[in-house]
Each structure stands twice: as structure tokens, then as C-alpha cells.
N, C-alpha and C positions, 0 to 999 in steps of 0.2 A: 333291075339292079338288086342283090343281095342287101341285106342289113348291115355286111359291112365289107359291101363293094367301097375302096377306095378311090378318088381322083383328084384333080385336081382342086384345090381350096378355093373360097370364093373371095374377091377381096374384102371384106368383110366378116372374113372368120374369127381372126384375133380379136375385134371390138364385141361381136357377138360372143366368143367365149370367154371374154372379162366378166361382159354384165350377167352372162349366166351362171358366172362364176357365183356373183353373191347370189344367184336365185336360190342356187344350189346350196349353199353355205348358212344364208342366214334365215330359209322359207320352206326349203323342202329336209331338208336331214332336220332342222330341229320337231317339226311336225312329227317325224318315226319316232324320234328322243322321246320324245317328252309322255309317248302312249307306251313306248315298250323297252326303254335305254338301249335303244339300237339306233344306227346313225347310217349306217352304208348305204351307197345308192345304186340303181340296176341302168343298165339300158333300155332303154321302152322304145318302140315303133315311135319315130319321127323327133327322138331326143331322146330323151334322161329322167329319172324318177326314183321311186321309194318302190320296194317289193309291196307285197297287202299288207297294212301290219292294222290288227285288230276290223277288217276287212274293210279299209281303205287303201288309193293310192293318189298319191298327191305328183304330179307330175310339168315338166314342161312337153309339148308336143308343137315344132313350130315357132309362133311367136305367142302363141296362149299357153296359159297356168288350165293345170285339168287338174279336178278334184271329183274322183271316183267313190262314192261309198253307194258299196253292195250297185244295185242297177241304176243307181243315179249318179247320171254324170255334168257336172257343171263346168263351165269353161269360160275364162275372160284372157282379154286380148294385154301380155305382159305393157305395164306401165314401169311402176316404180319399186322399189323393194318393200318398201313399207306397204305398197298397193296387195303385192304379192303373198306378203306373211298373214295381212288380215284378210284372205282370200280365203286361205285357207285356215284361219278361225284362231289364230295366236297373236299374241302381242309380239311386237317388236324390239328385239333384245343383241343387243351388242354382243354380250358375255352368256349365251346360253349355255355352253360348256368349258369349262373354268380350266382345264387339264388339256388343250391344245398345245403344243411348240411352238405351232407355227400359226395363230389363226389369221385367217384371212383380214387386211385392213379393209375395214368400211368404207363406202362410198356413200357421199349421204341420201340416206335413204329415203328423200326425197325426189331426188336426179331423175330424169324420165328416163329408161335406157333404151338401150338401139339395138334392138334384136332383128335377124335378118331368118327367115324360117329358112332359106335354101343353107346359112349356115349352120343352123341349129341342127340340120336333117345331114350335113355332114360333122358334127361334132357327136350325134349320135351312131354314126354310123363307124365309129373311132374308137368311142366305147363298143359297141359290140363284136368289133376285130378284136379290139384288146380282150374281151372276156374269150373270144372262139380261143384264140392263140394260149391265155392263160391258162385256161382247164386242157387245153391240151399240153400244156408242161407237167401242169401237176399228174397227166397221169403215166411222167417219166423219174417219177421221183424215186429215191431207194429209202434204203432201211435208214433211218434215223431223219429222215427230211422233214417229218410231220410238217406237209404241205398245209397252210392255210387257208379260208375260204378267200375267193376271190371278193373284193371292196371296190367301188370305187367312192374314194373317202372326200370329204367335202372340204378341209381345209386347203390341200392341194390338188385339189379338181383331180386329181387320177386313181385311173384303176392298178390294180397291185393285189400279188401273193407274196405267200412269205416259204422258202425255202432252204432247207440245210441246219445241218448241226451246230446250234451256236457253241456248245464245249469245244468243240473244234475249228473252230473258224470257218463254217463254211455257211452260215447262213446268211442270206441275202433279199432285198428285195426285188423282185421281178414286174417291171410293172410298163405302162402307159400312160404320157403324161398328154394332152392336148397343146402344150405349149407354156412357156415360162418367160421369168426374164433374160435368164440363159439361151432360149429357144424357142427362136419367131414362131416355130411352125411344129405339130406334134413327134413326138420320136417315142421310142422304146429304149426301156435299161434297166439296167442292172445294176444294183446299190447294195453292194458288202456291206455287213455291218462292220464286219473287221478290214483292220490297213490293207492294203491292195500292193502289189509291186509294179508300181508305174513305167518300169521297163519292158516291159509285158505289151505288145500294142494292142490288144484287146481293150486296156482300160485308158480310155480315149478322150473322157470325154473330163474337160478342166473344171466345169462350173460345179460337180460332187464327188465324191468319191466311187467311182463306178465308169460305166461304158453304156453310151446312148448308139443307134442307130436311127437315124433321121426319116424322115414322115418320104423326105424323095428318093432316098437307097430304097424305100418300100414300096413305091409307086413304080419304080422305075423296074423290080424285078418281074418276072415272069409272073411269078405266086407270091404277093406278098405274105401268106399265110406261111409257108414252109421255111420261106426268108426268114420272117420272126421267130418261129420255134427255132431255126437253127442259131440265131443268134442267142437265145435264152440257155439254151443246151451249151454252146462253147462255156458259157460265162460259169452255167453251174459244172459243168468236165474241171476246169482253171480251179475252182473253189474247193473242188471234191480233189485234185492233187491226182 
């Protein structure tokens, strides 16, 4: 299986992607923060993590916390949040970036959580569809797109670029979400920054302003990979006029 061979989800994905949700939010991106004011996180073989930054990386793989510097690698089996942030050598902080929208609510971080490795290994493998797919839009971008690096950001667990001319209304974001309250189960969309015209049936989807394509139109296609560029591609054609 590919890194981001998709199938079918386990039942245990959405509870596994909640509590990795704060792994990810309050134990691994504040770790990048706090050495180099960078927050974005990558896909890693068997999950999710931090690129090197200062040559570490801090990671889930599984149902263990991995803490990589230089040839040493250490690894415990995920408990609690707070288990997880002093694992990897920081204190436990609610409010470590003050400038969120949207941050993540806490769970209390003493709660044991319930991580399942077969679903972590498909929440990983969702991230790195979404990044194949993303770098391959940006490199359909035109003149004034200044396509942005690919994230996947910690307050709302997804990955995401940014493309289009905002003087002109056409920039948006393009991204991958794992799933919400809106959406049991992971999708792909498109988020204008500016108003949409909702008679348009491309922009579909009610819970934001933009157009999702659901985790099973992508399962369900021949090539999930050419399915998503196509649908990124309509949304930026629509935006571009």
C-alpha cells in the first residue's frame, strides 16, 4: 500500500482523530514554536509530525509519541496529553499561541486517550494524499496566484494552500480536512475568501463558505488522486472567471 493509498476507515477513526487532534495541537506544533516560531506539521511514515526543526522531530507514529534528535530516537506508548507535552520536554500550556481564531478546546489533559494505530496509519495516510494532491495544484497556478507552502495547521487538524489573487477575489483556500463537526468523515474543499454565488452547484457544501467533496466520491473513484486535482482545478477555473 502507498503512503496515501486510501480505504475504507476503521471504526475507530473519528475517536482516534479527536484525541490526536490535541496531540497535534497542544504537544507537537508547540515543540516547532517555541525553537523556531514555526507551527506547521508534515506527514511522517505511520502518522503525523514536525519537519527537523533545529535537528529534531517530534512525532506520532502509531499509537507512540517519537522524539527524534539527531540518531536518537526515543518513543512511549501515547497516554495523556499532558503525558505527551512533557515527553517531549515542555510544560503544559493552554494558550501557547495567543493569535488563534479558532483554537482548539481542551480536553482535560489529564484524560487517558484512545488511540488506535490502524487508525492513526489511515489518518496519516490522508495527510499525505492531501499533500500529493496539493503540490500538484500549485504547480497549475498562474500569474498572480503566489501559491503558498503547503501546512497542515494544528488548530484545525488540516492540510491546506493558499491560492489566487485576493485584489481580485480570487483567492482561496484549498485544503484537506480529516473530518469535523460538519463532516463525520474526511473531505476535500475549497474555501474563498471572498462571497461565492451559491447558485453555482459547485459551491455545495452548507457548514462554510466553499465546496467539499467527501472522503467516499474519493474512494469510490477509479483514481482518487486525479478526482481531487480535478475538483481543486474547477473551484480555482469558477474563481479565476
Amino acid at each position: 500500500m502507498s503512503d496515501f493509498a486510501l480505504g475504507p476507515l476503521p471504526d475507530s477513526f473519528a475517536t482516534t482523530r479527536d484525541h490526536l487532534h490535541q496531540i497535534a495541537f497542544f504537544a507537537l506544533s508547540p515543540s516547532r514554536y517555541r525553537v523556531v516560531g514555526r507551527m506547521g506539521l508534515r506527514p511522517q511514515p505511520g502518522g503525523f509530525g514536525t519537519p527537523d526543526f533545529d535537528g529534531r522531530t517530534v512525532r506520532v507514529e502509531g499509537n507512540l509519541l517519537v522524539h527524534q534528535d539527531g540518531d536518537s530516537v526515543a518513543t512511549r506508548t501515547i497516554s495523556s496529553v499532558r503525558d505527551a507535552v512533557e515527553f517531549f520536554g515542555n510544560d503544559y500550556d493552554v494558550e501557547w499561541f495567543s493569535e488563534f481564531r479558532d483554537p482548539l478546546t481542551p480536553l482535560d489533559p489529564e484524560q487517558q486517550l484512545d488511540i488506535d494505530p490502524e487508525a492513526t496509519q489511515a489518518l496519516g495516510q490522508w495527510f499525505a494524499f492531501a499533500w500529493a494532491v496539493l503540490e500538484e495544484l500549485k504547480s497549475h497556478a498562474v500569474d498572480g496566484d503566489d501559491p503558498s507552502e503547503v501546512q497542515l495547521w494544528p488548530e484545525h487538524f488540516d492540510a491546506a494552500a493558499e491560492l489566487g489573487d485576493q485584489s481580485l477575489g480570487q483567492r482561496a483556500s484549498f485544503g484537506a480536512s480529516p473530518g469535523d463537526g460538519g463532516h463525520p468523515e474526511p473531505y476535500i474543499y475549497v474555501a474563498p475568501w471572498s462571497e461565492i454565488d451559491r447558485s453555482n452547484p459547485y459551491w455545495n457544501d452548507k457548514s462554510f463558505n466553499g465546496s467539499s467533496l467527501s472522503y467516499q466520491e474519493l474512494i469510490e473513484s477509479d483514481d482518487p488522486i486525479p478526482k481531487a486535482i480535478d475538483f481543486y482545478l474547477e473551484g480555482h477555473r469558477i474563481l479565476h472567471g
